[in-house]
N, C-alpha and C positions, 0 to 999 in steps of 0.2 A: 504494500500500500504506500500511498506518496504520502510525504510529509508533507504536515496540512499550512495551507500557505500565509503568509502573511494576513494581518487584515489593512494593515498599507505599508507602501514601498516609501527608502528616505524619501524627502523632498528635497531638502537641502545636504551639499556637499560634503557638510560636516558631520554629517550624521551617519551611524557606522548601518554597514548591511545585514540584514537577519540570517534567522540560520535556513530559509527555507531558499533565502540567495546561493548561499554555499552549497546546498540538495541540488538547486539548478547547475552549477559547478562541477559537481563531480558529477552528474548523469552527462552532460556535454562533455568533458571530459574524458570520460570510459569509452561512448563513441566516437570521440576523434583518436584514441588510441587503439580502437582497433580498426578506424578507418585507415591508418597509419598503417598497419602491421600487414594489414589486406592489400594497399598498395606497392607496400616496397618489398615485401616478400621475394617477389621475382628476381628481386638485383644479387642478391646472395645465389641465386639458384644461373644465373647468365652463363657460368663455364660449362655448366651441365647442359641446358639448353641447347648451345653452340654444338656439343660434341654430338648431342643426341640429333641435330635436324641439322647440321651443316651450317648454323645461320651464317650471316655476316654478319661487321658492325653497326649497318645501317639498319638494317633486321632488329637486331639488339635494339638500337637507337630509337625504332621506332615501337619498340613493347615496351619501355618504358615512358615513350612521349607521349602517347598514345590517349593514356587517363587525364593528364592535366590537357592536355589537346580538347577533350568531351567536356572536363570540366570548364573548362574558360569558353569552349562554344554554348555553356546550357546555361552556364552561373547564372546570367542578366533575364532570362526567359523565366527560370525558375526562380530568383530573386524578386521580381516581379509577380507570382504568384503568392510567395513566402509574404510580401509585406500589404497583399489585401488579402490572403486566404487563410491557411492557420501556421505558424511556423512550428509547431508541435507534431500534424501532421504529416505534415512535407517533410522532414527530419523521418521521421518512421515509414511512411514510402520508400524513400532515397535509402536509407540503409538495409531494407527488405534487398534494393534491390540489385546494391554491391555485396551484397552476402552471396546473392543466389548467382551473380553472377562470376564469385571467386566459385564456385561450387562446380560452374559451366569451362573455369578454367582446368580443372583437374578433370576434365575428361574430353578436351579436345582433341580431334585427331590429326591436326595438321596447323603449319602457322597461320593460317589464315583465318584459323577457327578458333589457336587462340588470342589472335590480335583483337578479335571481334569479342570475344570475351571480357578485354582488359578495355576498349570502348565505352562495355556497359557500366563497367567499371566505373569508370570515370564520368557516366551519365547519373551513376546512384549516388555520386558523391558532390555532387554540381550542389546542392542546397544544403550540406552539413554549415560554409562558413558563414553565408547570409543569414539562415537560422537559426543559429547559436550564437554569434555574434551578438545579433538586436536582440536574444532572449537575455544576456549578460548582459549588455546595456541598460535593458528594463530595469533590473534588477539589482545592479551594484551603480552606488555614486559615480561620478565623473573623476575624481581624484582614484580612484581603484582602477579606472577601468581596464591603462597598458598592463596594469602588473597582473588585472584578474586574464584578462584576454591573451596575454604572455604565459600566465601558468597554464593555460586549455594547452596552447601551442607547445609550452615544453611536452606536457605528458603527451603529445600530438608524435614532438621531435622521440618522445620514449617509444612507443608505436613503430615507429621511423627504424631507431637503433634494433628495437628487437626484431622485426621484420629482417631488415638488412641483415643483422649477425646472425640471426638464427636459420636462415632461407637455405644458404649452403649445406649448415652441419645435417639440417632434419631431412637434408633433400638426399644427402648421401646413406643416412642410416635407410628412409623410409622409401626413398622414391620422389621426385617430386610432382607425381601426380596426388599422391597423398598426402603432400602437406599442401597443396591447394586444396585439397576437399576438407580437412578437418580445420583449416582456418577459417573455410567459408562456412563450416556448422557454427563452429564459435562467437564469426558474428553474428548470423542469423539471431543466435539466444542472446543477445546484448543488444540487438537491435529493439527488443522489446520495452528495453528500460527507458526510451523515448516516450513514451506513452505516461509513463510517472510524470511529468512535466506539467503544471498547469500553463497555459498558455496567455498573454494580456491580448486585452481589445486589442482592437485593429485601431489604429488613430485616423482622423479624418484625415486630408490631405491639401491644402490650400487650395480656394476655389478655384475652377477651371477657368481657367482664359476665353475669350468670347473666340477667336479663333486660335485653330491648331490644337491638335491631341494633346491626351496627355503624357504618351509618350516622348512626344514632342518636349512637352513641357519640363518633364523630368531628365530630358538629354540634357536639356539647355541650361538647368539646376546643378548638375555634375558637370559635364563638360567646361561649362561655364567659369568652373573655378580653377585658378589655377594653381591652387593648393590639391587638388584633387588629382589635377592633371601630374603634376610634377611628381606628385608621391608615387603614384603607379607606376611611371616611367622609372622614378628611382627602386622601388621596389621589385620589380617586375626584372632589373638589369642585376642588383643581387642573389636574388633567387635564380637565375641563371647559370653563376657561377657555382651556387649548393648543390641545387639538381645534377650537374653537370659531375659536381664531384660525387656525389652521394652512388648516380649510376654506373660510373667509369671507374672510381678507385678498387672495388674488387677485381677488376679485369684488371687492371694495370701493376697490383699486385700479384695476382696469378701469372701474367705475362712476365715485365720486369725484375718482379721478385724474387719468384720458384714458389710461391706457396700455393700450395692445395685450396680445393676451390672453398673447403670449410673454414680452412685459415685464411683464406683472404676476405670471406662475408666475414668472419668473425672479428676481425681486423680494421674491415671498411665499418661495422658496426660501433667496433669501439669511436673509433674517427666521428661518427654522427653521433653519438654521444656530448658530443661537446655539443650539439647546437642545442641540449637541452641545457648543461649547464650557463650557456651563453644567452638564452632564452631567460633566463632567470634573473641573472645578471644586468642586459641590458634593460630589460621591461623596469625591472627597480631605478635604474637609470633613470631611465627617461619617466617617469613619476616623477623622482626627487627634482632629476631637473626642471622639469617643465614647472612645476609649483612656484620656483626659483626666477625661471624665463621663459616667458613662451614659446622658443625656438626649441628651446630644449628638447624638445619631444623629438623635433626632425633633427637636431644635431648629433643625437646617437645612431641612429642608422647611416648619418654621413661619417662618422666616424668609422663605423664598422668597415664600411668599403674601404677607406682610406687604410683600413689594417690589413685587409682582403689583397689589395695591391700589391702593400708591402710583403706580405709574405709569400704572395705567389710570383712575382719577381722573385726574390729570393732563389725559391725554391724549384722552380721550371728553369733560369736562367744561369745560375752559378751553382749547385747543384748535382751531385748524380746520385745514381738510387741508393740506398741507405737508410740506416736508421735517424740518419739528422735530417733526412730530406721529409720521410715520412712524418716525423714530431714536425714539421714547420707545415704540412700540409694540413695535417687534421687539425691542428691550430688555427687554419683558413676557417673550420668551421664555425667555430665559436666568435668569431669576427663575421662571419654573413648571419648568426642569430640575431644582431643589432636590428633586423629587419622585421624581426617576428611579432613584437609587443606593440610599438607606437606606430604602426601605420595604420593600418584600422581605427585605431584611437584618434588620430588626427583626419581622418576622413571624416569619421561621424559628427566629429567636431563642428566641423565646418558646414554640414548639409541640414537640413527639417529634419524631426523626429520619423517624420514618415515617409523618410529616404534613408534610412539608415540599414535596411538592409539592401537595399539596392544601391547603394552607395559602397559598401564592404562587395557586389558582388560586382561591380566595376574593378576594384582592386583585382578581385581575384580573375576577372577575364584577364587583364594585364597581364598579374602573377603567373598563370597558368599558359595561357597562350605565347606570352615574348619572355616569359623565366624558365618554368617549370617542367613546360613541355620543347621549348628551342634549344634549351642547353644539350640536355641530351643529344638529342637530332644533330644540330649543327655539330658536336665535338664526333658523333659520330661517322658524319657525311665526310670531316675532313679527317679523319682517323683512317678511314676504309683508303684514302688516296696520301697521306703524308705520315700515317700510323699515330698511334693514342696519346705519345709522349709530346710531341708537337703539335697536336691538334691542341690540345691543353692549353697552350698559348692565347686561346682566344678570352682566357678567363679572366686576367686583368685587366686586359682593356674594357670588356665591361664592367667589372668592378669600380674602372676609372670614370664610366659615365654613371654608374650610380650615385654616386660623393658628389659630381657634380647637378642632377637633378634634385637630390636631397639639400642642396646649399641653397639652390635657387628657390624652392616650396619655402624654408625657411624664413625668407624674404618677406613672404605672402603671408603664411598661416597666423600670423598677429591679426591682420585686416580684416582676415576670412570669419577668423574665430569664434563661434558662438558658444553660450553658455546653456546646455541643456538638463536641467531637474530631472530625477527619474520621478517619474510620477507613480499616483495613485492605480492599481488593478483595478 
């Protein structure tokens, strides 16, 4: 039974959040970790895959592009739904139906059957971060919300770690047809604990303009800003470089290193590990500072890229393979978390209450479509023609242009900035 909910939400800033906020917390939560675990499973499992169908690395490239591809094409559609229909229900559709379709992975018979599998994937996952986002918005003050939004995404980056580390070792004891089936029972049953959620009204939406949709309306509300615009583009070029690593460093140790495909998911696992420690970190961050200054919030994620730089210079450029190469790589990771807490937070900032999931699923078309799903692809496409170790190359310079659209949003989000109350249920 769900914990019985508030009989009102703070109103004001200063006022700490109840216990049935932190209930909405860890039910969001549990599902973004094993959305997490359901997606990146496969990345530990890629040397097996390869041996067992011949793939390539654009093959490769494209089963793990594939989900954040689905998701950044549905987020805005289904975002859209989420913030006039019910974001409790959309949340439990959507994980019904990456459950059944990790279930449809372990029994594919060809790549073609399971690309289309990792598709659906990423069709069921399209409304976890617009729905859970504005359900934690509702629900915790504005001064919490990078650090509460930051802790979903660490235990999101836990997800992420156990996925990746453990995809190799279970795929070698089990098979990896069967650790796709028993992940996708797993979330099926954790999909239900969505439904414990109580859900807020729906809020009205400022009155309709005499001409023009309101789709219209609502491009012109996001687009419009260019706090909004600039985070996504900053956002969107970090996560490029995570993705990028997250997919390709178990190969690149199995190749360059000699280790086994268990030691190298388990290896690439620990490595993603950091971006939950660095998730924690930065989200703290950028709370304390923004209280401090308003820029604060985006001066941490341009930080991060600026570290992101630095160490992959380093490490790609003066560098050979080794164990100092490796410590300065997975240290990239915890320098692209800067990105996980305060971008969200600063988007809803700046939009209506009643864009606020459609405003996170703007990020996340960016996130998904120019980060999440291109890093992959692209280090892949240039892998397959100049091989992994200098394809790699391409990940600083986007890290270069993230610091740089995260400095410019900085500029703006003062001007942008509004002040939003959680209201009354």
């Amino acid at each position: 039974m769900a914990a019985s909910p508030p009989v009102s939400l703070p109103e004001r800033d200063g006022q700490a959040a109840g216990a049935y906020a932190w209930f909405v917390f860890l039910v969001i939560a549990a599902l973004g970790f094993t959305d997490w675990v359901v997606r990146q499973i496969v990345v530990g499992i890629f040397p097996l895959l390869q041996a067992d169908w011949s793939l390539s690395d654009s093959e490769i490239g494209a089963l793990s592009a594939v989900v954040p591809l689905m998701v950044g094409v549905m987020m805005m559609p289904v975002a859209l739904l989420v913030d006039r229909w019910s974001r409790v229900k959309t949340i439990f559709l959507m994980a019904l139906l990456w459950s059944l379709a990790m279930i449809a992975c372990g029994i594919a018979a060809n790549y073609e059957q399971l690309l289309l599998a990792r598709a659906f994937i990423g069709l069921g996952e399209a409304a976890y971060g617009p729905a859970g986002f504005a359900l934690l918005a509702w629900y915790f003050p504005m001064r919490m919300r990078s650090t509460v939004i930051g802790g979903v995404l660490v235990v999101c980056s836990l997800g992420n770690v156990l996925g990746v580390g453990m995809g190799g070792t279970l795929a070698e004891q089990w098979g990896w047809r069967d650790v796709f089936l028993a992940i996708g029972v797993v979330s099926l049953l954790v999909s239900f604990a969505a439904l414990a959620i109580r859900d807020y009204p729906t809020p009205a939406l400022p009155p309709r303009p005499a001409e023009g949709g309101r789709a219209r309306q609502n491009a012109a509300a996001l687009l419009g800003s260019p706090t909004v615009v600039l985070t996504c583009l900053g956002s969107a070029s970090l996560l490029f470089v995570m993705s990028a690593l997250v997919t390709w460093l178990p190969s690149l140790l199995f190749r360059d290193y000699g280790m086994t495909a268990a030691e190298a998911a388990r290896t690439g696992g620990l490595g993603v590990g950091f971006t939950a420690i660095g998730a924690v970190v930065w989200a703290q961050l950028a709370d304390r500072w923004g209280q401090v200054r308003t820029q604060g919030r985006l001066f941490v994620p341009a930080i991060g890229a600026m570290g992101s730089v630095a160490l992959l210079c380093c490490a790609l450029l003066l560098m050979q393979p080794g164990s100092l190469q490796l410590a300065v790589v997975v240290g990239v990771f915890f320098f692209t978390a800067a990105v996980m807490g305060p971008v969200n937070t600063v988007v809803m900032d700046v939009v209506d209450p009643g864009l606020r999931a459609t405003a996170t699923a703007l990020v996340g078309v960016a996130q998904n479509l120019l980060g999440l799903a291109a890093g992959p692809l692209v280090v892949g496409w240039l892998s397959a023609r100049v091989g992994l170790a200098p394809a790699l190359l391409v990940l600083p310079v986007a890290a270069a242009c993230s610091c740089v659209f995260f400095l410019l949003a900085s500029r703006r989000y003062p001007r942008e900035q509004r002040v939003h109350p959680v209201h009354p249920a």
